[in-house]
PAKOL-351132 format. One record per residue (C-alpha): x, y, z; residue in three letters. Coordinates in steps of 0.02 Angstrom, whole numbers, padded with zeros to 5 digits, always signed. Layout:
N
XYZALA...
This chain:
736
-03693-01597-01999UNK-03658-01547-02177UNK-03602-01401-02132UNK-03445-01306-02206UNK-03287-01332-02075UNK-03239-01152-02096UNK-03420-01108-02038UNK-03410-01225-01885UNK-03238-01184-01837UNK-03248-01006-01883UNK-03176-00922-01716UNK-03030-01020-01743UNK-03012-01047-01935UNK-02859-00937-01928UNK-02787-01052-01824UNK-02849-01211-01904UNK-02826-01154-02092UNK-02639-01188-02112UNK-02656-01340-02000UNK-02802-01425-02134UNK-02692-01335-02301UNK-02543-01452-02235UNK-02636-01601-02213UNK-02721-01594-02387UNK-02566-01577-02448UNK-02529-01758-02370UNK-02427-01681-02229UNK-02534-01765-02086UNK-02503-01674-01916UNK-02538-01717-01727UNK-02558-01586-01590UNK-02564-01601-01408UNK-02626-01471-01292UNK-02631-01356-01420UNK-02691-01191-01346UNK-02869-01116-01449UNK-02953-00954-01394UNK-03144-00991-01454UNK-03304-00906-01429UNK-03415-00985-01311UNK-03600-00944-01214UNK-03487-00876-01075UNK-03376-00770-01184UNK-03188-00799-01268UNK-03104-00952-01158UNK-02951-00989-01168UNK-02925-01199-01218UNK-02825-01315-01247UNK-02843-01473-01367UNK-02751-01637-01448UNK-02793-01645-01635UNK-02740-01767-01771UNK-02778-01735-01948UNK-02737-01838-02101UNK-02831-01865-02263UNK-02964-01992-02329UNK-02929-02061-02508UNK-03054-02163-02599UNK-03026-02327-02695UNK-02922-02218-02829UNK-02819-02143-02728UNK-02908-01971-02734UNK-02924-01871-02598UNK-03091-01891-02514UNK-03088-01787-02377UNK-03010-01782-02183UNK-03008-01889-02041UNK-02985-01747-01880UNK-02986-01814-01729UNK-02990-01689-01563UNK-02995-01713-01391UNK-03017-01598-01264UNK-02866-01580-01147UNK-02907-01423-01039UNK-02953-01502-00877UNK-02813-01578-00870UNK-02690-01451-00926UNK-02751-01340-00799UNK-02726-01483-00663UNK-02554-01500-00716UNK-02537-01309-00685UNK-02596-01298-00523UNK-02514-01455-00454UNK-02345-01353-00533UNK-02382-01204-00440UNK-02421-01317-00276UNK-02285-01386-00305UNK-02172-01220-00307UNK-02259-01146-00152UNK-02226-01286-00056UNK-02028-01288-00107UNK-02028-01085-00062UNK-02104-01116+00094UNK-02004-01256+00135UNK-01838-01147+00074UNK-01889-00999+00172UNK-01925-01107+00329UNK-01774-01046+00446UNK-01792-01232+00526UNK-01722-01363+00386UNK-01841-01501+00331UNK-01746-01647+00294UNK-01838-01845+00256UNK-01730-01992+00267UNK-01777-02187+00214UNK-01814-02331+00337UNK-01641-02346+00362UNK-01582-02182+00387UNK-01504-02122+00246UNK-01566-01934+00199UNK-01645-01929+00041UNK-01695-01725+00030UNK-01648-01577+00138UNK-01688-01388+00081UNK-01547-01267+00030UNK-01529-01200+00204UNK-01441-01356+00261UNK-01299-01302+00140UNK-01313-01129+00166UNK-01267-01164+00364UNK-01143-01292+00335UNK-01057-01229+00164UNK-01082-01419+00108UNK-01106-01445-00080UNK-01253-01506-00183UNK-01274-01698-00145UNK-01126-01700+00008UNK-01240-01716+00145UNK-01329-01871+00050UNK-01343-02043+00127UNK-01227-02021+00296UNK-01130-01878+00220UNK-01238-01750+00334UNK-01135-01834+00483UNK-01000-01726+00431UNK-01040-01566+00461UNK-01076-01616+00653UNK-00937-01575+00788UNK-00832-01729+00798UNK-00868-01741+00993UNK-01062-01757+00963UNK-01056-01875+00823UNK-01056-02046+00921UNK-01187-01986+01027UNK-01307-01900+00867UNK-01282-02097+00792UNK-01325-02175+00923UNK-01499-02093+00961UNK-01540-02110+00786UNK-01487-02290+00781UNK-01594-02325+00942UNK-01755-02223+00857UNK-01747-02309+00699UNK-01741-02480+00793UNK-01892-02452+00897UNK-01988-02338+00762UNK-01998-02188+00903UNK-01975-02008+00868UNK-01815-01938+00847UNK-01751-01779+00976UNK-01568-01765+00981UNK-01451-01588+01020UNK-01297-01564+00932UNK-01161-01450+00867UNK-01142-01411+00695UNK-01020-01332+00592UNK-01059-01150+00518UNK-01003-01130+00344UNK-00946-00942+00434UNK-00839-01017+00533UNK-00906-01076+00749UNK-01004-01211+00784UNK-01174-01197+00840UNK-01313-01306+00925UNK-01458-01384+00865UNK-01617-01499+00881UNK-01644-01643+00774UNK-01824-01706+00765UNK-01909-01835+00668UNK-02064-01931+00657UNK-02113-02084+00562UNK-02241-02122+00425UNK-02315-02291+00407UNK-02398-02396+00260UNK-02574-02473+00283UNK-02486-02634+00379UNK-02390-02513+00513UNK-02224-02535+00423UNK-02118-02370+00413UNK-02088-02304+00233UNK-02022-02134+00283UNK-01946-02013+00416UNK-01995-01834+00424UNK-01879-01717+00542UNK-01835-01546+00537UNK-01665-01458+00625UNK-01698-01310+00688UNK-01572-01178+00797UNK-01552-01169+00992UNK-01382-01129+01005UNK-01478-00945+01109UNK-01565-01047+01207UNK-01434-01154+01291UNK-01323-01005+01304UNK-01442-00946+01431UNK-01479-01135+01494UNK-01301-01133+01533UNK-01283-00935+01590UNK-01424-01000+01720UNK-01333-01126+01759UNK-01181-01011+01809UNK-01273-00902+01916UNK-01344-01033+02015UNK-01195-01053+02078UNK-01202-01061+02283UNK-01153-00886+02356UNK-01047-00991+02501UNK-00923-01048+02321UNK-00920-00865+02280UNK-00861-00808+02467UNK-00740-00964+02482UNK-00665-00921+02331UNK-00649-00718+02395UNK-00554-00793+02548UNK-00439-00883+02459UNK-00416-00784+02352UNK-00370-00633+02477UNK-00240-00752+02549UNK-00148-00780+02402UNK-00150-00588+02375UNK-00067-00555+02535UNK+00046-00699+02545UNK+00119-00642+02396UNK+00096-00464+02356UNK+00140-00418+02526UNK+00317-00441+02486UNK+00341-00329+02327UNK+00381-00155+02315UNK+00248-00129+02180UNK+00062-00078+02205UNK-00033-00219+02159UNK-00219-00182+02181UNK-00399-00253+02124UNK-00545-00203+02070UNK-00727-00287+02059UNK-00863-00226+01909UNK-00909-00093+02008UNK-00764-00021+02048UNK-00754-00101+02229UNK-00595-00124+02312UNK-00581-00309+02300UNK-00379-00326+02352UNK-00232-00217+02383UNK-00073-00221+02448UNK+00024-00112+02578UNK+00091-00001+02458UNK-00049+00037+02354UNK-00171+00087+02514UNK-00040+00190+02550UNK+00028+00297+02396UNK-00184+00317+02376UNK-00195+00379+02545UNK-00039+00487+02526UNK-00086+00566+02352UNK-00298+00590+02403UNK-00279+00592+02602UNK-00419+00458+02623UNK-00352+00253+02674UNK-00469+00144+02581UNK-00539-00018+02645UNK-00566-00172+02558UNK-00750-00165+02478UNK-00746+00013+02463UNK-00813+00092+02306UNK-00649+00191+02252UNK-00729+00323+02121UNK-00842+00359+02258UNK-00710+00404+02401UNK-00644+00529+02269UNK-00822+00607+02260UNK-00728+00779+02305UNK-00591+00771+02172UNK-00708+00729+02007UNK-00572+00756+01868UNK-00473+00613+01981UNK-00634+00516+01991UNK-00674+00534+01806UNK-00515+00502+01747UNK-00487+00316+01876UNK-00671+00255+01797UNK-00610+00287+01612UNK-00444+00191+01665UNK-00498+00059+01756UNK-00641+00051+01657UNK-00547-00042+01516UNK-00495-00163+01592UNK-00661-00208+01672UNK-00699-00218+01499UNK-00599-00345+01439UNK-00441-00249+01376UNK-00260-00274+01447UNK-00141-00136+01417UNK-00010-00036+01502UNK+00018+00140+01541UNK+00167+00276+01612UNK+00104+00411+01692UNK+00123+00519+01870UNK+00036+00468+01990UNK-00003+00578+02159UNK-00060+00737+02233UNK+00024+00879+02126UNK+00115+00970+02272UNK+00232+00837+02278UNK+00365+00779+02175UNK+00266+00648+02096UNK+00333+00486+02047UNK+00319+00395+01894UNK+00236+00233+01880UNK+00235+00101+01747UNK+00042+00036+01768UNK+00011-00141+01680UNK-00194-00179+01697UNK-00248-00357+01687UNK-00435-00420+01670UNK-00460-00551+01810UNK-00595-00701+01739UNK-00664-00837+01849UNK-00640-01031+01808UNK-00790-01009+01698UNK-00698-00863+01598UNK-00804-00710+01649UNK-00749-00569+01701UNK-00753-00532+01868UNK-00639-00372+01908UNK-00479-00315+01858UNK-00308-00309+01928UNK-00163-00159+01916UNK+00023-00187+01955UNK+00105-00011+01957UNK+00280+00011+01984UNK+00382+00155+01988UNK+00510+00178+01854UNK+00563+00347+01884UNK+00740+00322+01932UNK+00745+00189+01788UNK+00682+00361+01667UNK+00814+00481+01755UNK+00944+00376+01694UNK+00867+00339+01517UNK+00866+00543+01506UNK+01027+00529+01570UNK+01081+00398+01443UNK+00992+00512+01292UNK+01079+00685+01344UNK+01230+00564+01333UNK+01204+00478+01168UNK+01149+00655+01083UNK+01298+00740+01147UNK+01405+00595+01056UNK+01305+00611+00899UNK+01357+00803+00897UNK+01530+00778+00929UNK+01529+00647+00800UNK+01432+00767+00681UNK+01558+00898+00713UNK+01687+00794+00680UNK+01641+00758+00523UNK+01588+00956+00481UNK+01753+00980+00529UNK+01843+00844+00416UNK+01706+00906+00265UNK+01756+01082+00294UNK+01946+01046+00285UNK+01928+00959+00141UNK+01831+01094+00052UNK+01938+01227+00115UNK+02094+01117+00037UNK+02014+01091-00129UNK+01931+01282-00144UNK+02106+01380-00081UNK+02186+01264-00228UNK+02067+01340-00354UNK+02070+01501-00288UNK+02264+01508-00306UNK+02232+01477-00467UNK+02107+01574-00515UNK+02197+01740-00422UNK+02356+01715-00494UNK+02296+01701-00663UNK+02192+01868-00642UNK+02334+01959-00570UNK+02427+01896-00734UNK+02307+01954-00828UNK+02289+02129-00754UNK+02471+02165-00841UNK+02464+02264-00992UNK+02601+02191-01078UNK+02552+02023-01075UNK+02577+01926-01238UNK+02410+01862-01320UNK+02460+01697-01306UNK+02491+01705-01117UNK+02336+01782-01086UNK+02223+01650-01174UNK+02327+01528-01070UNK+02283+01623-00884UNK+02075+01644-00959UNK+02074+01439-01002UNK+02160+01414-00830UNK+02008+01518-00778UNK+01871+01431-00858UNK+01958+01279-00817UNK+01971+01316-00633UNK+01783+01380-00646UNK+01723+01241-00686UNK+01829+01111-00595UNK+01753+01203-00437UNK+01567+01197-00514UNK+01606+00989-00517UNK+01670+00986-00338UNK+01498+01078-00293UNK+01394+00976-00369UNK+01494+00828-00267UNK+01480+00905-00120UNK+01279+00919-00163UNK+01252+00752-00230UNK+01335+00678-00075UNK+01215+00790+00022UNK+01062+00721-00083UNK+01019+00906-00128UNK+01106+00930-00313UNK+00954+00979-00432UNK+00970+00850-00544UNK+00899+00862-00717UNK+00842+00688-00722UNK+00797+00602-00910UNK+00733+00430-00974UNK+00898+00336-01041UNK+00920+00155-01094UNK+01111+00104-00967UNK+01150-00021-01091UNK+01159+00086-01225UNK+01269+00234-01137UNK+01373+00100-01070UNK+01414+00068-01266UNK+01416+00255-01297UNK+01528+00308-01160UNK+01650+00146-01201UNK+01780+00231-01279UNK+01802+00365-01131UNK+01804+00233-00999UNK+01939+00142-01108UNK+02043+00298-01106UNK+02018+00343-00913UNK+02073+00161-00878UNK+02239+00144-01004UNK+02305+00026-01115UNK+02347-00097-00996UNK+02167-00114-00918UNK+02050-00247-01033UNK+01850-00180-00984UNK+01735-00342-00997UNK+01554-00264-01038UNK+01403-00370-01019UNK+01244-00308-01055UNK+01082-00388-01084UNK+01000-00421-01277UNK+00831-00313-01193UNK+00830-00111-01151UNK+00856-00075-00972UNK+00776+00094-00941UNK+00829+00208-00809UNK+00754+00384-00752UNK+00898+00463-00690UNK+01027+00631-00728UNK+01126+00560-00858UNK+01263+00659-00824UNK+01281+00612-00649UNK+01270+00449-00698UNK+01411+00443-00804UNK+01494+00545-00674UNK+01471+00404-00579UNK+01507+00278-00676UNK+01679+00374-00719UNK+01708+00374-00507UNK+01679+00183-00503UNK+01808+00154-00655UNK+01949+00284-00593UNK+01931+00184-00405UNK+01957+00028-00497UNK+02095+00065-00604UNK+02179+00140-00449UNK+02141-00043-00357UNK+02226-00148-00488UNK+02365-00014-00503UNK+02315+00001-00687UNK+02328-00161-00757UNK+02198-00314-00786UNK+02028-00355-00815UNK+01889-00232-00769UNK+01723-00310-00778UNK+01576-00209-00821UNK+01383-00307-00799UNK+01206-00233-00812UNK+01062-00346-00766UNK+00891-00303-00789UNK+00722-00330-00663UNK+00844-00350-00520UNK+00800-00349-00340UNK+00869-00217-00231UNK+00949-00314-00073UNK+00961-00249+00099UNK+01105-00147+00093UNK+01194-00062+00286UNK+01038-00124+00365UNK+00892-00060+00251UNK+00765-00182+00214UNK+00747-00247+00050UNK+00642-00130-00069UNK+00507-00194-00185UNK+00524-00157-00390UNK+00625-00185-00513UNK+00817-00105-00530UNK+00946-00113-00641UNK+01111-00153-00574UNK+01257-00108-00645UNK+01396-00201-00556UNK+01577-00155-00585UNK+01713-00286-00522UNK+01896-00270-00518UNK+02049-00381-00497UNK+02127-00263-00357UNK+02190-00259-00177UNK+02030-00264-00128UNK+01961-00148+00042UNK+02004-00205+00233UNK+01841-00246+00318UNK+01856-00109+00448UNK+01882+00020+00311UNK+01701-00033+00203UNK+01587+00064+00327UNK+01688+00216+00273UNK+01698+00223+00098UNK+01567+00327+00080UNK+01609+00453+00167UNK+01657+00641+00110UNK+01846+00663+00099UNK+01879+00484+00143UNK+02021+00412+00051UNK+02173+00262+00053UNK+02263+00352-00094UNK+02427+00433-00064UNK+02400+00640-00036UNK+02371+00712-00201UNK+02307+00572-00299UNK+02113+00596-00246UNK+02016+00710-00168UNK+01884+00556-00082UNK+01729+00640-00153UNK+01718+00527-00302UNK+01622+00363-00192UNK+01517+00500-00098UNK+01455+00572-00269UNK+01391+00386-00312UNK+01304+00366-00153UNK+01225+00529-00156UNK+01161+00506-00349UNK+01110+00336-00310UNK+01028+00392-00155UNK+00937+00547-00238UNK+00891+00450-00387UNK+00791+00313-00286UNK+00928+00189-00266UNK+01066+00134-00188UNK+01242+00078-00200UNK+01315-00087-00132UNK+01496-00153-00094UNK+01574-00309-00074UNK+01778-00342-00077UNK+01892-00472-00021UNK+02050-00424+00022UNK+02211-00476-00107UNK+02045-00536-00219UNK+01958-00383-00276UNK+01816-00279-00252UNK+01634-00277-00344UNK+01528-00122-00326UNK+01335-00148-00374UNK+01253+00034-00425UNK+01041-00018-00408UNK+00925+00136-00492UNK+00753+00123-00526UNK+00691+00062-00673UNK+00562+00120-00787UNK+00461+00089-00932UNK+00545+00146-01115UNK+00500+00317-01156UNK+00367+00352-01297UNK+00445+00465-01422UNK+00388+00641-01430UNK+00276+00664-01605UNK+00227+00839-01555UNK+00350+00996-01530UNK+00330+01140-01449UNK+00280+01279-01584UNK+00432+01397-01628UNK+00361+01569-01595UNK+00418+01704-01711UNK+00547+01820-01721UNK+00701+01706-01766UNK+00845+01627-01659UNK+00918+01810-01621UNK+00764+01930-01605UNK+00801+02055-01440UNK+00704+01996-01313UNK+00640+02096-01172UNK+00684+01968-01002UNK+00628+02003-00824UNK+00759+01951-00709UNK+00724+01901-00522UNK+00875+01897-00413UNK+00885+01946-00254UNK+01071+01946-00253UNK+01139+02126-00292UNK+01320+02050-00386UNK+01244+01904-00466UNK+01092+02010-00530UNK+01201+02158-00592UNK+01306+02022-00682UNK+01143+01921-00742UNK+01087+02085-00825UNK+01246+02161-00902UNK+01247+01976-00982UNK+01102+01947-01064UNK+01121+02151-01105UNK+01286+02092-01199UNK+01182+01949-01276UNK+01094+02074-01350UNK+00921+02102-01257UNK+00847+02218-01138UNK+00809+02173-00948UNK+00707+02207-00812UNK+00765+02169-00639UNK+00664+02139-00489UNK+00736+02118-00335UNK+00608+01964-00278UNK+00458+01884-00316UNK+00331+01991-00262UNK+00424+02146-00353UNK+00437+02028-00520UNK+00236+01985-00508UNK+00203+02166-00463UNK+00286+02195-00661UNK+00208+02065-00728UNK+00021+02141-00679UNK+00092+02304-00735UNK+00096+02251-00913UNK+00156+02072-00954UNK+00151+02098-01140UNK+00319+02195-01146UNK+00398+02022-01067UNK+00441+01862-01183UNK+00547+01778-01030UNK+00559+01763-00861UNK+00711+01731-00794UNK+00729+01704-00598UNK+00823+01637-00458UNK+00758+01470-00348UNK+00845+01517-00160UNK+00758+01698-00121UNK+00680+01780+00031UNK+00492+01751+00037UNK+00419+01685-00100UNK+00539+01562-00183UNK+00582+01540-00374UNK+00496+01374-00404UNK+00305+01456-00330UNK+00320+01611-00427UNK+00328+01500-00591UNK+00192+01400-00538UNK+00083+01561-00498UNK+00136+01614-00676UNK+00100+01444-00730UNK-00061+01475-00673UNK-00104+01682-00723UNK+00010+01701-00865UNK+00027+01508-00957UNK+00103+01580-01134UNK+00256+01654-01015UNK+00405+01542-01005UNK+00484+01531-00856UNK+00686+01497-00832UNK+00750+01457-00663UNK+00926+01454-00605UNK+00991+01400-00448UNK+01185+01335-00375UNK+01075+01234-00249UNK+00879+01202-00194UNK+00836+01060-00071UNK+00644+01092-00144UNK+00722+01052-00330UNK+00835+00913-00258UNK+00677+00836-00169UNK+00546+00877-00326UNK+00627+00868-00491UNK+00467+00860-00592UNK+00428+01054-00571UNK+00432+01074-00774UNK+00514+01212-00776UNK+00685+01247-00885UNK+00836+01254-00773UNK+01013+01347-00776UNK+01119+01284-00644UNK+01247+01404-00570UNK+01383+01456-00618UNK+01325+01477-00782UNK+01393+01528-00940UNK+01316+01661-01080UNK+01316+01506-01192UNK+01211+01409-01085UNK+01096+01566-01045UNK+01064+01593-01238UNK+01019+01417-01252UNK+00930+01411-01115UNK+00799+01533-01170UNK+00789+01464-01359UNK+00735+01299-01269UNK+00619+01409-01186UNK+00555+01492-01322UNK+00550+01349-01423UNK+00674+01424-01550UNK+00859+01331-01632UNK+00994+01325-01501UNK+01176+01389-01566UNK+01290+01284-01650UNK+01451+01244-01525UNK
């Protein structure tokens, strides 16, 4: 006593310090279990106390001194602490217990159940409370479940009751119920204890046991009657009908099967015999009858066409359907084969197929032949033209103004036959299209003044289009190709006067059209309806075709609908028709449609030189006239040439020194390797090199137009070859 408090106290003073600063102050404090480490006989313990502190004052209202009070509170802190961790060893125990504890009150109601109740059952959190566990049971066991309960509760006996339950996985499973009563001091219950635990194994196999305790004299009276029934009624089919037990014992057959397996092995089996071991001396047979039969001994039905019989004959062909044959009880017990021969029924289908193909040709060949009159018609037409205007033109005294008439017939001619090409091609679906991001609505507004023109003054075009872009990826020219096909049919229809009607709609659905199922995506449809005669039903399956036309001779060639199909077609759509005759027709173009394109920000560099530097070009042509001409043309463009006769000669230059090179310029269609995979291997060796291809047709361009290489179709012009390599070379095309 007396003695300083920071003296006493002094292995916790840092502790205490603030605590008596504050309470000077007037700022009186309580603590409870406030952890202290402090020095004691037996070393630094850890603590814990309560403390109060608040000040004395004296008659004046001074401060005296402090009133502390402590209290000792580490017994029971550490109580509290282990009756915690008790606490959470029992609840882990009892959660990791794959039986579920449950309690319920005197009168039944649950009160506490681990998670594993509503792990097995999928209940929620509180659901099974009460009488809500009663749900998860299989609705044929609850009245049973209740009423053992109901009877233990009453007479205060043990609980033992089997049911199903519902698994939150989906099933129903069994399991045991058990429960046991506690009791106060005066014998009254105040509590059930039970658990649930699994035996859905066990009476599996209680009732497996059961099965196969089933009297062997069952099993043999069911055999017999069974046999009966096989020959009562399989006796009178054609078919081999046969059975087989789990080991591959003969268990029933009919006439026909014994014999056909005696006649294709030369051994008669007998009812019990073990048929994989009778063919004991033919092992590929043997092995290949276990593999067979052995599905369907395995639970798998499933049918089959194959020979069957010894190889020196002329083996027939059976259609074998195998059937797994169950008991009452639904186990399997053998399996059962009806086979019946089908090879007359297959002669004729052969028959039947020769039959159809040989119509398909002669329908194929019909059309070849209508296709090839029809290009013969057009092609003789511009090759009148084009002869007699050369033979004109070979006369030395023609005037000047005559002879620029015969060289625009030319050019003219040129490239009217070019256009009918490129029909014939983009019927085929194998036109190299040059295919570009383009927003319809917009050429539609471009292209109005055209269509007005192609349609006359006495044809009013109604175009709707919507207030949003409608982006298509498509070859804009072919497009407004056909567009220009649709309007010209149209016109015709409505023998050039009233109302064409012109409507795009966006995010469309592309229908089933002649029997295709609808596609998935979005479209844009472009439907243009006329006021006209409108198309006979029989006649709408033939629109499309090639040369196919109503119009009086001369007024169309019928390659304009066959152009729209084939774009359509090639371009990842399709085109659809629908008429009413004296009422008008509506024909619905559906392409692809595609996000707006993000405009370019970066250009390709323009490498020096100028516009009209000479240019050294290697030319790849396997064609001895076109190459000669190729040459002598870019020659008269003013640059010097190279020609290799293929691709392998035109990569054997390139490794001989590609510096002396600033183009390549090279056919698609060529023996060996093709145009598009040398510019991909010089894609790869030489990247600075650009590469210009030029083709008349390529099904591997008309299949795969993202090659990224610059394209020249055929026939080409020296315009469109100058042009072509400025685009390549990244320099200013020529003004036209």
């Amino acid at each position: 006593m007396g003695e300083r408090f920071d003296v006493v106290w002094a292995d916790a003073w840092a502790q205490a310090e603030p605590i008596i600063d504050a309470a000077f102050a007037g700022r009186s404090r309580r603590f409870d279990d406030l952890p202290w480490k402090l020095d004691t006989d037996r070393g630094a313990a850890d603590t814990w106390f309560s403390f109060s502190y608040s000040r004395v004052l004296d008659r004046d209202g001074a401060v005296a001194g402090l009133f502390i009070l402590t209290n000792e509170t580490t017994a029971r802190v550490l109580a509290d602490r282990a009756l915690r961790e008790s606490e959470e060893h029992f609840r882990q125990t009892v959660e990791l217990n794959p039986q579920v504890p449950w309690t319920c009150d005197p009168d039944g109601n649950i009160t506490s159940y681990s998670k594993r109740w509503l792990d097995l059952t999928g209940q929620a959190p509180g659901e099974p409370d009460g009488t809500g566990w009663i749900n998860a049971l299989h609705p044929d066991d609850i009245p049973g479940t209740c009423a053992v309960l109901s009877a233990s509760l009453a007479a205060g006996e043990p609980v033992d009751v089997d049911y199903r339950l519902r698994m939150a996985v989906g099933g129903h499973r069994w399991m045991r119920a058990r429960a046991w009563p506690r009791r106060n001091e005066a014998g009254a219950i105040i509590r059930w204890y039970g658990v649930v635990e699994d035996v859905h194994d066990r009476k599996q196999a209680e009732a497996d046991l059961r099965r196969l305790n089933e009297t062997l004299e069952q099993r043999v009276a069911q055999a017999l009657l069974q046999r009966k029934l096989w020959a009562d009624v399989f006796e009178t089919t054609d078919a081999m009908v046969g059975a087989l037990d789990l080991d591959y014992r003969l268990l029933a057959a009919n006439r026909a099967w014994i014999e056909e397996f005696e006649a294709a092995f030369g051994i008669r089996p007998r009812i019990g015999d073990d048929i994989v071991g009778l063919l004991a001396h033919r092992p590929d047979v043997a092995v290949s009858i276990r593999a067979t039969w052995g599905r369907a001994l395995a639970g798998e039905e499933f049918m089959l066409v194959e020979e069957f019989g010894d190889s020196s004959r002329n083996r027939p062909r059976y259609e074998l359907k195998f059937t797994t044959l169950r008991d009452h009880d639904g186990r399997r017990i053998g399996a059962f084969q009806y086979a019946q021969d089908i090879s007359e029924r297959l002669r004729v289908q052969e028959r039947l197929g020769r039959a159809e193909e040989a119509l398909r040709h002669a329908q194929k060949m019909e059309a070849v032949g209508q296709l090839t009159g029809g290009v013969a018609h057009d092609f003789n037409n511009l090759l009148t033209v084009i002869k007699s205007s050369v033979e004109f033109l070979q006369r030395p005294d023609l005037p000047a103004e005559r002879r620029s008439r015969y060289l625009a017939a030319v050019s003219d001619t040129v490239d009217r036959a070019a256009k009918l090409t490129s029909q014939l091609l983009s019927f085929a679906r194998r036109q190299a299209l040059k295919p570009e991001v383009f927003d319809v609505g917009e050429r539609l507004a471009s292209v109005a003044d055209m269509l007005n023109a192609v349609t006359g003054a006495r044809i009013r075009i109604d175009t709707t289009v919507p207030d949003v872009p409608c982006h298509v990826r498509a070859d804009l020219s072919q497009f407004e190709t056909a567009l220009v096909n649709m309007v010209v049919n149209a016109r015709d229809a409505m023998d050039g006067a009233g109302t064409l009607t012109l409507r795009l709609t966006c995010a469309a659905t592309l229908p089933g059209i002649r029997g295709h199922a609808e596609a998935s995506g979005r479209f844009a449809a472009l439907a243009i309806a006329d006021e006209g005669v409108g198309i006979a039903p029989d006649l709408l399956s033939r629109i499309f075709e090639p040369f196919f036309t109503t119009k009086e001779v001369g007024k169309g060639t019928g390659l304009g609908l066959s152009q729209v199909i084939g774009f359509a077609k090639q371009s990842g759509g399709d085109v659809d028709v629908t008429s009413e005759p004296g009422r008008g027709t509506t024909f619905t173009l559906y392409l692809p449609q595609v996000e707006a394109p993000v405009p370019a920000e970066i250009r390709r560099e323009v490498r020096s030189g100028g516009g009209d530097r000479r240019l050294t070009i290697l030319v790849v042509e396997d064609n001895l006239d076109v190459g000669r001409f190729c040459t002598q043309l870019l020659q008269d463009l003013g640059h010097e040439t190279v020609w290799a006769h293929n691709a392998e000669a035109a990569l054997a230059e390139i490794e001989a020194d590609s510096s002396r090179f600033d183009a390549v310029f090279s056919d698609v269609v060529m023996p060996g390797m093709g145009g598009v995979a040398l510019a991909h291997r010089l894609r790869a060796t030489h990247s600075g090199m650009p590469v210009i291809l030029t083709t008349g047709y390529s099904g591997v361009l008309a299949e795969d137009d993202t090659h990224g290489f610059d394209l020249v179709r055929k026939p080409y012009s020296a315009e469109q070859v100058a042009n072509a390599l400025r685009d390549a070379l990244g320099q200013p095309k020529a003004q036209t």
